[in-house]
N, CA, C and O atoms as a DFTB+ gen file, in Angstrom:
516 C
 N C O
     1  1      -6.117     -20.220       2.115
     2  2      -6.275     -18.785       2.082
     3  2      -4.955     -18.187       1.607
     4  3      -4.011     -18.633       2.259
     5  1      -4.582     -17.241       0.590
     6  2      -4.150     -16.415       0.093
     7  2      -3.947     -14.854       0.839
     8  3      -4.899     -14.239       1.318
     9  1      -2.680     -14.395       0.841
    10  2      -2.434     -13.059       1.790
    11  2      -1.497     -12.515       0.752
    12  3      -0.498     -13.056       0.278
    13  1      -1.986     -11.404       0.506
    14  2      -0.464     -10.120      -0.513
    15  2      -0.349      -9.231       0.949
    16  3      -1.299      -8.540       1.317
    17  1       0.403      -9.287       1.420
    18  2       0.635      -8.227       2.655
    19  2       1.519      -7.601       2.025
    20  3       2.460      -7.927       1.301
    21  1       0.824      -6.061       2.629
    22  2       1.666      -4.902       1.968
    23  2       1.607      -4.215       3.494
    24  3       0.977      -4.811       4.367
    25  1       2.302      -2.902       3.809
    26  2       2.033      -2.351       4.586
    27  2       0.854      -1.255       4.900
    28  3       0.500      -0.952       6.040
    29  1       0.416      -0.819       3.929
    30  2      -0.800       0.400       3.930
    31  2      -2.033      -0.890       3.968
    32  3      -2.899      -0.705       4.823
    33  1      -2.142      -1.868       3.316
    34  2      -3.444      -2.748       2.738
    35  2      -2.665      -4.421       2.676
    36  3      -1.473      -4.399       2.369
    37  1      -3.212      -5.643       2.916
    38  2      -3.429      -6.422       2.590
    39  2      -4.497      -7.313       2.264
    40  3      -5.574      -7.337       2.859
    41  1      -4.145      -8.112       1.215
    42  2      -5.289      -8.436       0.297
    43  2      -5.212      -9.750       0.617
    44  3      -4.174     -10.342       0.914
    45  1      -7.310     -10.637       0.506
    46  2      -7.005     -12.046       1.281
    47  2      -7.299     -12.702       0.277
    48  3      -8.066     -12.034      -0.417
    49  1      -7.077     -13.691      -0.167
    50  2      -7.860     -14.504      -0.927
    51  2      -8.457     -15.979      -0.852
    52  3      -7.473     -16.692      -1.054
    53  1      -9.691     -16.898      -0.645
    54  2      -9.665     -17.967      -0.384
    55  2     -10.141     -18.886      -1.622
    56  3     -10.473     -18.575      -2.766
    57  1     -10.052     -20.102      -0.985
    58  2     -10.277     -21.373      -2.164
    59  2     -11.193     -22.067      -1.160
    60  3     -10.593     -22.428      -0.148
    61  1     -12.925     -22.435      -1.198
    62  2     -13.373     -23.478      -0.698
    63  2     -13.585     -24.782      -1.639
    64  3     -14.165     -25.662      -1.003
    65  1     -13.349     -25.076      -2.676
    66  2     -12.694     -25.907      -3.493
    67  2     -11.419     -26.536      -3.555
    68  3     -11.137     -27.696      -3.859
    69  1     -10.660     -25.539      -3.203
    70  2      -9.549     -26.162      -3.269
    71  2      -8.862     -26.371      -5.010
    72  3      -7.735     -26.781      -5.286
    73  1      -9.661     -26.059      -5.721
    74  2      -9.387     -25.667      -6.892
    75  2      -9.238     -24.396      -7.487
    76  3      -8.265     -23.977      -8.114
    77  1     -10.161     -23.901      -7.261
    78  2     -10.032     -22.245      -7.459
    79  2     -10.098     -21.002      -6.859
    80  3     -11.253     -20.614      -6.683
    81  1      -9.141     -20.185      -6.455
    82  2      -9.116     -19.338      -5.722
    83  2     -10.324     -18.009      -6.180
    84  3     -11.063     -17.910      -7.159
    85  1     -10.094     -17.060      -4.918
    86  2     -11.484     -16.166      -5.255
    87  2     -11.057     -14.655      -4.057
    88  3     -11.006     -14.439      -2.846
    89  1     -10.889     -14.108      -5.023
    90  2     -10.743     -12.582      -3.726
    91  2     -11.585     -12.571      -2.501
    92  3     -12.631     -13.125      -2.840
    93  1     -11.660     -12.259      -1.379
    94  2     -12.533     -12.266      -0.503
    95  2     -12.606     -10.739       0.097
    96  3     -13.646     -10.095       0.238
    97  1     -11.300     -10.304       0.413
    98  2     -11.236      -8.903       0.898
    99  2     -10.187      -8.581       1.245
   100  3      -9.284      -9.412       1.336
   101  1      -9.977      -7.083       1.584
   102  2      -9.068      -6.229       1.791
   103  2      -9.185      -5.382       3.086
   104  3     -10.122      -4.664       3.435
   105  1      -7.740      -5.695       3.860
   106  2      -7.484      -5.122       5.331
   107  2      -6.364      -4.037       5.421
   108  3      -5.152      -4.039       5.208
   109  1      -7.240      -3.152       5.810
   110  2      -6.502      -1.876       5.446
   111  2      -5.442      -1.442       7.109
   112  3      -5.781      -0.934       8.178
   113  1      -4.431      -1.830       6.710
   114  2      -3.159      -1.652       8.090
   115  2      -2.782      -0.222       8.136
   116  3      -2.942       0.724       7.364
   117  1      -2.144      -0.400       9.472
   118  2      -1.549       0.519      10.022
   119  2       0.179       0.455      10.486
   120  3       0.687       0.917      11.507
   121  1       0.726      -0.151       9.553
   122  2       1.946      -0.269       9.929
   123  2       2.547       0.723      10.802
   124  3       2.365       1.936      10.697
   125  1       3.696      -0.190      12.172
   126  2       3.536      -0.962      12.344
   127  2       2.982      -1.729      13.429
   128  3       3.636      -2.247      14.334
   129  1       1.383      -1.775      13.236
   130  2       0.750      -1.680      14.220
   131  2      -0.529      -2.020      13.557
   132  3      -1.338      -1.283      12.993
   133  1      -0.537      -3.861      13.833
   134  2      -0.986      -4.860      12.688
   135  2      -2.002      -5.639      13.348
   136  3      -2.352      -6.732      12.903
   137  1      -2.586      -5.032      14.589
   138  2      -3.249      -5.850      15.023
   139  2      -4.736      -6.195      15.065
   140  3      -5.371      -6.994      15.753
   141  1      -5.090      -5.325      14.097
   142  2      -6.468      -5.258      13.274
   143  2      -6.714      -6.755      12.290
   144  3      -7.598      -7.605      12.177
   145  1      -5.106      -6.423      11.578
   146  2      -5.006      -7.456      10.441
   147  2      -4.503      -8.829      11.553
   148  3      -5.590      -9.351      11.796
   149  1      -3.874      -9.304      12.001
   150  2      -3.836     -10.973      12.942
   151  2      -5.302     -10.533      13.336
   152  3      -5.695     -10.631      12.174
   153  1      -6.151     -10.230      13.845
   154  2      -7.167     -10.703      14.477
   155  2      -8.012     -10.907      13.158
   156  3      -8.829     -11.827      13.194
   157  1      -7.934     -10.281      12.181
   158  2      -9.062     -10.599      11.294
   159  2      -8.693     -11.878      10.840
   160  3      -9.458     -12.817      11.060
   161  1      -7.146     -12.138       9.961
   162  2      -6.598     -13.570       9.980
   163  2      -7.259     -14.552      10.803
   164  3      -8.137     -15.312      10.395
   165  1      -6.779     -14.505      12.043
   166  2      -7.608     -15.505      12.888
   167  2      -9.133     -15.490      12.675
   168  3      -9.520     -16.658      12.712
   169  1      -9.775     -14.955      12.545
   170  2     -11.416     -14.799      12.586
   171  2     -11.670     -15.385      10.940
   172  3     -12.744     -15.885      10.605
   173  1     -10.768     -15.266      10.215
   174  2     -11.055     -16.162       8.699
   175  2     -10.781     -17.740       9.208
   176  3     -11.377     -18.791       9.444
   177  1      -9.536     -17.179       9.206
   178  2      -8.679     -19.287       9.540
   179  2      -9.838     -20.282      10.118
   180  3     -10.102     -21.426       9.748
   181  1     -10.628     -19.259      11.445
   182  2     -11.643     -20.194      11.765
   183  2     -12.586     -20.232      11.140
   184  3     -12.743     -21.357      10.665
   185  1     -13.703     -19.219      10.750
   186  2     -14.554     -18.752       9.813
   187  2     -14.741     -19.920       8.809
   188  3     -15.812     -20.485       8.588
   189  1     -13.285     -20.262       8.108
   190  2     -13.508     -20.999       7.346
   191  2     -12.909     -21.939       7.245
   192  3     -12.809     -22.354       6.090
   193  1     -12.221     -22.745       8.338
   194  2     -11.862     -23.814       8.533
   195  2     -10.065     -24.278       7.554
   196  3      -9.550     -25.318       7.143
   197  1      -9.784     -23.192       7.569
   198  2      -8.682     -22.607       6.708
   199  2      -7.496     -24.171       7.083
   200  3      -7.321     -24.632       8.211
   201  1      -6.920     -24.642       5.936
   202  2      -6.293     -25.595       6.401
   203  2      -4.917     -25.048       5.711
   204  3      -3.891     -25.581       6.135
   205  1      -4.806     -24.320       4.973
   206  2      -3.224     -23.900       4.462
   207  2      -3.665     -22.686       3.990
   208  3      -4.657     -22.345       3.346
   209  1      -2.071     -21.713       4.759
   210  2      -2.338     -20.237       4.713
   211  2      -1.371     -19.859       3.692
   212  3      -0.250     -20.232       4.039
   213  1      -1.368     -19.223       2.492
   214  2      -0.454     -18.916       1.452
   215  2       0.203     -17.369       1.312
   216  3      -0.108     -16.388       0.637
   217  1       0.964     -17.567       2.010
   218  2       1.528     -15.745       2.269
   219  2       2.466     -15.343       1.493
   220  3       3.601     -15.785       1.666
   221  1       2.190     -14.403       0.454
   222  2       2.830     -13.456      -0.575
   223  2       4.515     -13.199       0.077
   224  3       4.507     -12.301       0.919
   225  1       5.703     -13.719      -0.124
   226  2       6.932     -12.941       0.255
   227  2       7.297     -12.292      -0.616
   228  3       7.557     -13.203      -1.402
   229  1       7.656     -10.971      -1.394
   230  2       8.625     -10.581      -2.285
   231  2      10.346     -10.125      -1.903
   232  3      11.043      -9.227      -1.431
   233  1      10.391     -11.943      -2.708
   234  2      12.134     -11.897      -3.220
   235  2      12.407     -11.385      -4.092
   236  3      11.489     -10.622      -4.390
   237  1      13.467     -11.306      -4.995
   238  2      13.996     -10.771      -6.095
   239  2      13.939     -11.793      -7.033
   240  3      13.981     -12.898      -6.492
   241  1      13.851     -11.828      -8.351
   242  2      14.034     -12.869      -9.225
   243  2      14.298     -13.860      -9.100
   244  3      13.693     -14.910      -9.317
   245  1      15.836     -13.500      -8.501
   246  2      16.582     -14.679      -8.018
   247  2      16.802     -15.245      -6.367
   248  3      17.815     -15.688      -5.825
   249  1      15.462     -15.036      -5.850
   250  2      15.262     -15.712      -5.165
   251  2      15.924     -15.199      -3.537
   252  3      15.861     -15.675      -2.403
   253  1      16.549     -14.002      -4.142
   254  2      17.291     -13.012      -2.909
   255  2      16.330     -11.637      -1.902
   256  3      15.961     -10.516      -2.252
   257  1      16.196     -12.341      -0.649
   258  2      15.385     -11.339       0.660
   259  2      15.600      -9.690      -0.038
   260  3      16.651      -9.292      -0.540
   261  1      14.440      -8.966       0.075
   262  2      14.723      -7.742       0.290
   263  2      14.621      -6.873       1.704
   264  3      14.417      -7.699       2.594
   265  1      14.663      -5.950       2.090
   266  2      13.679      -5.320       2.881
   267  2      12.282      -5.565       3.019
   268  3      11.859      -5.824       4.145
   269  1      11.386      -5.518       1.913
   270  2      10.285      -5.857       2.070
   271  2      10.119      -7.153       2.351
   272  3       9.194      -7.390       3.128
   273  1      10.703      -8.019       1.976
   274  2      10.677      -9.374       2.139
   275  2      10.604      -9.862       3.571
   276  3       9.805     -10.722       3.941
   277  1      11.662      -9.143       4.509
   278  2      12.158      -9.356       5.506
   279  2      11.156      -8.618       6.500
   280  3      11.266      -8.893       7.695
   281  1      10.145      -7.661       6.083
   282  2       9.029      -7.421       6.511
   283  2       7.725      -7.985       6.789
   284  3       7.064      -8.135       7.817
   285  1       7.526      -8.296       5.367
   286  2       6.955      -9.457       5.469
   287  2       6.780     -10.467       6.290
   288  3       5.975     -10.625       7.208
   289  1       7.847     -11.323       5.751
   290  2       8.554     -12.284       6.960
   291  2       8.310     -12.192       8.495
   292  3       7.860     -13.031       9.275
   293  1       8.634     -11.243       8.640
   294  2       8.254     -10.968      10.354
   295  2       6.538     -10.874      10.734
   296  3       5.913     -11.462      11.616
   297  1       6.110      -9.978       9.784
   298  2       4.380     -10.383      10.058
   299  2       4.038     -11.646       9.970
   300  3       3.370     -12.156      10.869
   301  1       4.461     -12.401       8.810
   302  2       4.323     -13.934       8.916
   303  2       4.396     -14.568       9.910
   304  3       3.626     -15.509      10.105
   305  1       5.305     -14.225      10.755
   306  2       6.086     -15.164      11.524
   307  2       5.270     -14.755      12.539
   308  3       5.054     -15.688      13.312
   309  1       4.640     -13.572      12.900
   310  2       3.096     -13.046      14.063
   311  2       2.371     -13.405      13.557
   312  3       1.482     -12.988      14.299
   313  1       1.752     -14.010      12.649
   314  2       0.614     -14.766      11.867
   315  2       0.851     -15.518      12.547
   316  3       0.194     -15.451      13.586
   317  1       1.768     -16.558      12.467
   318  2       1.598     -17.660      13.303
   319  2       1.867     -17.772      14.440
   320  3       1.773     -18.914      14.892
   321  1       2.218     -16.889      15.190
   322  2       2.177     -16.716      16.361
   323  2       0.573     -16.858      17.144
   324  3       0.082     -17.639      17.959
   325  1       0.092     -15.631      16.390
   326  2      -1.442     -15.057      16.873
   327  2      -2.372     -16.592      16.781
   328  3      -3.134     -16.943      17.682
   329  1      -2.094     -17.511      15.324
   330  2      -2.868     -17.874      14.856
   331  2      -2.523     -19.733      16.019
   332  3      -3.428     -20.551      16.185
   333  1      -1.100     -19.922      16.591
   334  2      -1.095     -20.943      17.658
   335  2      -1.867     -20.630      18.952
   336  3      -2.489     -21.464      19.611
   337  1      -1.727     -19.092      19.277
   338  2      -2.537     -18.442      20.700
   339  2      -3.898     -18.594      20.451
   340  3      -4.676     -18.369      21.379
   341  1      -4.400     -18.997      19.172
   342  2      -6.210     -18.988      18.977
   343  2      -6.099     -20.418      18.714
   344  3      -6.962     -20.824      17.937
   345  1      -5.241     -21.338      19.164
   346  2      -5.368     -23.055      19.133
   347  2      -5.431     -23.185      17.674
   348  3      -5.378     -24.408      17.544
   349  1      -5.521     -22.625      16.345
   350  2      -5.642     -22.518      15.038
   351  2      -4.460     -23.042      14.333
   352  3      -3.759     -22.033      14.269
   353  1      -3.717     -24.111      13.690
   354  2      -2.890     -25.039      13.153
   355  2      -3.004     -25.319      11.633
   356  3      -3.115     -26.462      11.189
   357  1      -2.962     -23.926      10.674
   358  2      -2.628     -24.476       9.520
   359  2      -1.747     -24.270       9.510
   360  3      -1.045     -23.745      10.374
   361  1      -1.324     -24.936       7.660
   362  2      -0.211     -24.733       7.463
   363  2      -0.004     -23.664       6.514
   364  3      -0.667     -23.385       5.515
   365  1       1.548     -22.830       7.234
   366  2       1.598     -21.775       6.440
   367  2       2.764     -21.815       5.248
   368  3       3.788     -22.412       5.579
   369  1       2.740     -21.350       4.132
   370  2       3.253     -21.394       3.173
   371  2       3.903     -20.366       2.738
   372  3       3.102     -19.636       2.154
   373  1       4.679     -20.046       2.728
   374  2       5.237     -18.622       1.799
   375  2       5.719     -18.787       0.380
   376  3       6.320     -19.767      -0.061
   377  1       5.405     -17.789      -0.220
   378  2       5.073     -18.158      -1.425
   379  2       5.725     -16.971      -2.004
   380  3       5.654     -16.017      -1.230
   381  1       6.603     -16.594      -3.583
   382  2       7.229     -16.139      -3.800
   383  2       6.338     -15.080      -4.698
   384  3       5.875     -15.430      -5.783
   385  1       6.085     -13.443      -4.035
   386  2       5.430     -13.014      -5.150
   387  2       5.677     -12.209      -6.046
   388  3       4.733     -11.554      -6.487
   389  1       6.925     -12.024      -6.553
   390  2       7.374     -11.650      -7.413
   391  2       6.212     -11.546      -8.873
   392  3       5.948     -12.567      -9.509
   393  1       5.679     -10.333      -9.205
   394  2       5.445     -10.227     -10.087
   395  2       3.748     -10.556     -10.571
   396  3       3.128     -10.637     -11.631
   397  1       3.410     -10.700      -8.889
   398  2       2.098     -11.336      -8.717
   399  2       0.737     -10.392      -8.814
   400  3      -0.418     -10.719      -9.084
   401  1       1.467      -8.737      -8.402
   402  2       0.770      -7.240      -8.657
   403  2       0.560      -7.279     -10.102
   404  3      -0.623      -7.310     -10.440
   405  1       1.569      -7.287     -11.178
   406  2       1.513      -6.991     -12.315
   407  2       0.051      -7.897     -13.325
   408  3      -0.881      -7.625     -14.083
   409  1       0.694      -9.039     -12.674
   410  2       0.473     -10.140     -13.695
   411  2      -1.478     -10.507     -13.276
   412  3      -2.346     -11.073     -13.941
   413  1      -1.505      -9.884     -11.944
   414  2      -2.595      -9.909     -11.192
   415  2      -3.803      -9.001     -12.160
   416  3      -4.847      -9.470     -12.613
   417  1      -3.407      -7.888     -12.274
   418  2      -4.076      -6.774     -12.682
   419  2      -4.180      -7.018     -14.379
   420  3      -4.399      -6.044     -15.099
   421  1      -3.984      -8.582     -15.049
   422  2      -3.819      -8.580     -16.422
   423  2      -4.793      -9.946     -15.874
   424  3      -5.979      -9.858     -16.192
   425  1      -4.450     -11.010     -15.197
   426  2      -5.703     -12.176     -15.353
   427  2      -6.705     -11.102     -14.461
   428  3      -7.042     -10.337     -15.365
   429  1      -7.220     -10.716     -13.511
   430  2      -8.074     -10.403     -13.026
   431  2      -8.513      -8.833     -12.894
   432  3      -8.792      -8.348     -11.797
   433  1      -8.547      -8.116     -14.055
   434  2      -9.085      -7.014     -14.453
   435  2     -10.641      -6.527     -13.424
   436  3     -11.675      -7.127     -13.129
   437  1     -10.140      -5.261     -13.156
   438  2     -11.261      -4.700     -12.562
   439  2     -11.058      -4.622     -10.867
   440  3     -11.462      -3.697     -10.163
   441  1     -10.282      -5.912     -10.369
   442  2     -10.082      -6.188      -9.380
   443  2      -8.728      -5.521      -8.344
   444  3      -7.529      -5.708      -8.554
   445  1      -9.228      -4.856      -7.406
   446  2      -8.007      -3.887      -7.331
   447  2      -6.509      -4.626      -6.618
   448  3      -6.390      -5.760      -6.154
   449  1      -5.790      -3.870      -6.698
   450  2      -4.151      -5.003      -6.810
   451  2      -3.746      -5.366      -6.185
   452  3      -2.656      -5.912      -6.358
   453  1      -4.381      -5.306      -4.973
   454  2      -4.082      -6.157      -3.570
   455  2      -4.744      -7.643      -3.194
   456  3      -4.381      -8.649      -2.585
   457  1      -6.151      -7.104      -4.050
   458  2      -6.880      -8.682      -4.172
   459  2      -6.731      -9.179      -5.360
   460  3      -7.647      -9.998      -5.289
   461  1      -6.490      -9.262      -5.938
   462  2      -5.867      -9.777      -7.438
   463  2      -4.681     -10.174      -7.343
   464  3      -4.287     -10.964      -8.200
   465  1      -3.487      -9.610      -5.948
   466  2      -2.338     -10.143      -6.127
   467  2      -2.833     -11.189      -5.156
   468  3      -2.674     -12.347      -5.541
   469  1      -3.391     -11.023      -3.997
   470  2      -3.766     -12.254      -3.229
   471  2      -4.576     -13.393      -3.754
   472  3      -4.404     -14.480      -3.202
   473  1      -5.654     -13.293      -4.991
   474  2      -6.259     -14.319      -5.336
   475  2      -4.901     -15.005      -6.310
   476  3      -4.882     -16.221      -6.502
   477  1      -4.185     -14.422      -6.684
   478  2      -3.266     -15.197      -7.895
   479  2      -2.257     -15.743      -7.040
   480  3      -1.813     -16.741      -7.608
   481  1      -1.702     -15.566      -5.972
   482  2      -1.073     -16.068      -5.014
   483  2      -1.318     -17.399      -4.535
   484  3      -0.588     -18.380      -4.397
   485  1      -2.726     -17.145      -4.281
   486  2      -3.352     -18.978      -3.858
   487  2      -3.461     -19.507      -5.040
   488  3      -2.955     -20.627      -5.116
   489  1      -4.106     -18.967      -6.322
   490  2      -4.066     -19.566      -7.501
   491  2      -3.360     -20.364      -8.044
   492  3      -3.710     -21.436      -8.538
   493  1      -1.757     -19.670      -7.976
   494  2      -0.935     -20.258      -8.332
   495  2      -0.404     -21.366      -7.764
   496  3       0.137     -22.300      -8.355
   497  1      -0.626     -21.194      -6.226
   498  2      -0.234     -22.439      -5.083
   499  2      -1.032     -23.533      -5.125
   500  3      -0.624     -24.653      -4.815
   501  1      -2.873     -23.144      -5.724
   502  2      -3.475     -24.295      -5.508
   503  2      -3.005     -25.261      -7.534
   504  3      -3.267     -26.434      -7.801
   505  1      -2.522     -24.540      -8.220
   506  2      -2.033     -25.103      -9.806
   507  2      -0.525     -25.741      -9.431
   508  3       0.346     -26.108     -10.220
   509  1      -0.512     -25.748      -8.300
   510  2       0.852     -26.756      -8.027
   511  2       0.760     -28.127      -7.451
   512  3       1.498     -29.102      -7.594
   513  1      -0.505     -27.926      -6.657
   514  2      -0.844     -29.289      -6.048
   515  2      -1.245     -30.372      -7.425
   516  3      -1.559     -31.544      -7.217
């Protein structure tokens, strides 16, 4: 599963292939006050037997934390929190998304930019294996 976490919306994306990723949906937050979005997380992870979770960080080019990053990061890090308290054990991945909005909204037209950055997120993670 694929995550673009933003603060207003995050976007999910899954792979039951394992080859090709696929938008699934969009969780509309309340920063910071996220607990709509971990419970829905958990209710996918199991849902679908989720074995690696691919979570959007945006660094800088070069690979340097921003603010947002470091936001991020911390929801991540309650992702897996929430997601050990529901006995739930994938593995989570962070994944660099620099550039993943843009480039999102050019392969997957039509698709709005939260799920397009989340399906290209896993996309790209599952074209590495």
């Amino acid at each position: 599963m694929g995550l673009d976490i933003g603060l207003k919306r995050t976007g999910i994306a899954i792979s039951e292939s394992g080859l090709v990723a696929r938008p699934l949906e969009i969780v509309e937050n309340n920063y910071p006050h996220l607990h709509q979005l971990y419970q829905r997380i958990v209710q996918l992870v199991r849902e679908y037997d989720i074995a690696t979770l691919v979570i959007g960080i945006p660094y800088t080019s070069s690979g340097d934390p921003t603010a947002q990053s470091e936001r991020a990061g911390l929801i991540s890090d309650t992702i897996a929190e929430e997601l050990l308290k529901a006995d739930l054990h994938p593995e989570i991945v962070p994944s660099n998304e620099i550039g993943t909005t843009q480039d999102g909204e050019q392969l997957y037209p039509g698709l709005e930019n939260d799920l397009a950055a989340a399906t290209l997120i896993l996309q790209e993670y599952l074209d590495c294996l």
